[in-house]
C-alpha positions as CSV (number, residue, x, y, z in Angstrom):
1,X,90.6,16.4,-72.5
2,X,93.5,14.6,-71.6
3,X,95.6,15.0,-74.5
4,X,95.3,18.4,-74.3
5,X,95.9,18.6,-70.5
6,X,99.4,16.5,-71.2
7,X,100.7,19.2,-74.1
8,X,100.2,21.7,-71.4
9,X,102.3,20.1,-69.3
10,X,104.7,19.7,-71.3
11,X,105.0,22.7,-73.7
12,X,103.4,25.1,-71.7
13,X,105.8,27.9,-70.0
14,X,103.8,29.5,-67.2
15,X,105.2,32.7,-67.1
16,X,103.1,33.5,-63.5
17,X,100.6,32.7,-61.8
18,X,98.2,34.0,-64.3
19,X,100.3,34.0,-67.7
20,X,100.2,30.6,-69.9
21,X,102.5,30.6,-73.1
22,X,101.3,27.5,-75.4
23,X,102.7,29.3,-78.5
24,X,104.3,26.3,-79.5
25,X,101.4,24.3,-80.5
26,X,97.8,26.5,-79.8
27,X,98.0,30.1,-80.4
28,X,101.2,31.0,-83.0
29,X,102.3,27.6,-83.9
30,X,99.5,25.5,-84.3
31,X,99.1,21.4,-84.2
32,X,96.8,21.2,-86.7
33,X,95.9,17.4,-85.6
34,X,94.7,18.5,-81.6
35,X,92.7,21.5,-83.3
36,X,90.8,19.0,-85.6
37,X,90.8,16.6,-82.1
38,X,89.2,19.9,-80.1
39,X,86.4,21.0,-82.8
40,X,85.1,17.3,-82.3
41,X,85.2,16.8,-79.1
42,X,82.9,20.3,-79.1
43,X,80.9,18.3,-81.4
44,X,80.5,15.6,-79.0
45,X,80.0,17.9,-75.9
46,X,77.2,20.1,-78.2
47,X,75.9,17.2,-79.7
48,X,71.9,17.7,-80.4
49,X,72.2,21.3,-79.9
50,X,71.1,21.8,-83.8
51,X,74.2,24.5,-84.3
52,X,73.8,26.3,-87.1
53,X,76.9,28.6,-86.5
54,X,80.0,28.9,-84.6
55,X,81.4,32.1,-83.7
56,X,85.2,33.0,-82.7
57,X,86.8,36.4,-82.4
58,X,90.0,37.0,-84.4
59,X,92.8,35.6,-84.1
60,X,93.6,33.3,-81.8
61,X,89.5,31.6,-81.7
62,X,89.7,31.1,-85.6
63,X,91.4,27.8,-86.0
64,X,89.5,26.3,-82.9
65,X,86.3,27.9,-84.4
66,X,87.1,26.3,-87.6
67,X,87.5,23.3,-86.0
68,X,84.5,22.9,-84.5
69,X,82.0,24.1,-88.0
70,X,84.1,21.2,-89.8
71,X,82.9,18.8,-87.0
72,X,79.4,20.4,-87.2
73,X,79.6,20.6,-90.8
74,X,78.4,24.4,-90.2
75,X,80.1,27.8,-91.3
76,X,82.2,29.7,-88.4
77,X,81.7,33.3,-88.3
78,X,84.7,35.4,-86.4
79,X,84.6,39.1,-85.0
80,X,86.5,41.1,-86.3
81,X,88.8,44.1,-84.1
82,X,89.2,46.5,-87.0
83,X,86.6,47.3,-89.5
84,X,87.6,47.3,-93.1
85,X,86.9,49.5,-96.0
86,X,85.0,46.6,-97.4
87,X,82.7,45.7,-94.3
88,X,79.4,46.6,-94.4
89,X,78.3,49.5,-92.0
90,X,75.4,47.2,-91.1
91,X,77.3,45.3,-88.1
92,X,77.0,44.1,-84.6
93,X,79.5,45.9,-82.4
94,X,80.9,45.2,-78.5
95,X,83.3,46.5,-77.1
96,X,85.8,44.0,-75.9
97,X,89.2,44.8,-73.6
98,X,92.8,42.6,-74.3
99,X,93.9,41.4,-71.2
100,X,97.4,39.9,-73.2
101,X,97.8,43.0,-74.9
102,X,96.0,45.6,-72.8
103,X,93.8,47.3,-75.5
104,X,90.1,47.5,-75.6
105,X,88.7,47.1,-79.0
106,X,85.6,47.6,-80.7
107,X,84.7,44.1,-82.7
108,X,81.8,43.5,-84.9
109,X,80.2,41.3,-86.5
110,X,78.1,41.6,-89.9
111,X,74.5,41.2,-89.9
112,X,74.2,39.5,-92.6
113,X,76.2,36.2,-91.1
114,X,74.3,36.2,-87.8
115,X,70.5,36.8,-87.3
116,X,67.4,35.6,-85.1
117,X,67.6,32.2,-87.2
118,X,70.7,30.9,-86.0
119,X,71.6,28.5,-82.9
120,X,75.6,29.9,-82.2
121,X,78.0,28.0,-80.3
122,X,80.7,30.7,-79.1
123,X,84.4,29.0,-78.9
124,X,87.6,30.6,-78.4
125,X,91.0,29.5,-77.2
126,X,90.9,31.2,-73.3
127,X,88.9,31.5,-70.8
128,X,90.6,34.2,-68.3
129,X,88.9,37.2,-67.4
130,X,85.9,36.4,-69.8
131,X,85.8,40.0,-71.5
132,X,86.2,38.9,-75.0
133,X,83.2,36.1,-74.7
134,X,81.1,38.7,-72.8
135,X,81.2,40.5,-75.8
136,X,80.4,37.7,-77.8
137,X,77.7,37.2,-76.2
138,X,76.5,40.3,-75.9
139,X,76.7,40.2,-79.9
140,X,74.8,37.1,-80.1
141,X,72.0,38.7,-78.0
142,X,71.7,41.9,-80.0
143,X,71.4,39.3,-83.0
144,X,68.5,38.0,-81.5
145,X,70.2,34.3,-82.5
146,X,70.0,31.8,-79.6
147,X,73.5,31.0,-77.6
148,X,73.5,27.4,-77.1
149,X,76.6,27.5,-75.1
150,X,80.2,28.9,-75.0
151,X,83.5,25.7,-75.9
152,X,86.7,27.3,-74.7
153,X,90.2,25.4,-75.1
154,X,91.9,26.4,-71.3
155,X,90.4,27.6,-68.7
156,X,92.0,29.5,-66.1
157,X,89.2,29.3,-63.5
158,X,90.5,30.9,-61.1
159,X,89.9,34.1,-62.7
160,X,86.5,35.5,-62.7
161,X,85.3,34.9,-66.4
162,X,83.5,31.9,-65.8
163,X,81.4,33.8,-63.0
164,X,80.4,36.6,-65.5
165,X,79.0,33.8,-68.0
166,X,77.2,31.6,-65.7
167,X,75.5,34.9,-64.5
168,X,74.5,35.5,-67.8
169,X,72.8,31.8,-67.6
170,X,75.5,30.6,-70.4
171,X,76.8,27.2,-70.9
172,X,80.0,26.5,-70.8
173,X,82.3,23.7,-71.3
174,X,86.2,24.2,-71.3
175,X,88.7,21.6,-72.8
176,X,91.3,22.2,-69.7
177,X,90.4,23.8,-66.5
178,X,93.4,25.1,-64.4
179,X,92.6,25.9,-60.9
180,X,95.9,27.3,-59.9
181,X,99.4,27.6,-61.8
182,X,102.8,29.0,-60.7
183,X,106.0,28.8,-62.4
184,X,106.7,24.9,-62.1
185,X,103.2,23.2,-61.5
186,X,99.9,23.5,-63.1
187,X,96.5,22.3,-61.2
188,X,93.7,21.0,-63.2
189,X,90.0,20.4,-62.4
190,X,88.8,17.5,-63.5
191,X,85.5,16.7,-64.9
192,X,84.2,15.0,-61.8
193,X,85.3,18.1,-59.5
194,X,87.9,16.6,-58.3
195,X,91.2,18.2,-58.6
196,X,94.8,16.5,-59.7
197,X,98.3,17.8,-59.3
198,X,100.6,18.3,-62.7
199,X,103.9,19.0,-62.3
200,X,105.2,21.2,-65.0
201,X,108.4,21.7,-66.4
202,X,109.7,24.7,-65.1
């Protein structure tokens, strides 16, 4: 997605070689115009898939998650990392490590809004180290529902979440795809394979 490949080049701050800040227009500010752009171009990419939800965990999944069930014209459902006094104790629960805040949480999800009936298409914001979509997924098993793939908005694929999915047999399809970044530059994997140099503002 080449709009969303630009932003990163020039809002992004990459803080190492594995730390991307896009707080300025994905994950605390948010451009509510590329998040409407990325929940259909999920659409498009799941297209036929006959998605009847889309799951997220909180907080930074939800608007991208949203996104995508207004393109799908289906309800999102997001896990959630605390259980309130008002949740049902009937839930779905994995547990699910931070790598941006260096917690592991337990999230769940309640039974009632996911179940053997349901085609779920897991998006979130990041694909880094893949724990908190391993969990998802994990959920979406115990469900019994039926993952038809996993949208993610960047990719850092040089870390080894992608691996743990495709071992799991999950589809995935990520919006930007960084194969290397450092302070300066940002490299991107194109659809094709191929791979195309970014310079990025410091």
């Amino acid at each position: 997605m080449k709009e969303l490949e630009e932003r990163i080049r020039r809002e992004g701050a990459i803080l190492s070689e594995t730390v991307l800040k896009v707080d300025s227009f994905l994950n605390h500010q948010v451009d509510t115009e590329l998040a409407l752009a990325t929940g259909r171009e999920f659409a498009r990419v799941f297209e036929g898939e006959k998605i009847t939800k889309v799951l997220t965990i909180e907080a930074s999944g939800i608007q991208f998650a949203m996104a995508a069930g207004i393109a799908l014209g289906v309800p999102f459902v997001y896990a959630k990392k605390k259980k309130a006094v008002t949740q049902s104790d009937k839930v779905y629960v994995a547990p699910v490590h931070s790598f941006t805040r260096g917690e592991t949480y337990q999230v769940s999800v309640d039974q009632r809004y996911l179940n053997a009936g349901d085609r779920v298409l897991i998006v979130d914001d990041f694909l880094a180290t893949g724990a908190a979509l391993v969990g998802l997924v994990d959920i979406v098993e115990e469900s019994g529902a039926e993952l038809v793939g996993v949208g993610c908005i960047i990719e850092k694929s040089f870390q080894e979440g992608r691996g743990l999915l495709e071992a799991k047999g999950v589809r995935i399809h990520s919006l930007a795809r960084i194969a290397a970044m450092k302070p300066g530059e940002v490299q991107f994997i194109e659809e094709s394979g191929n791979r195309q140099l970014i310079e990025e503002r410091a």
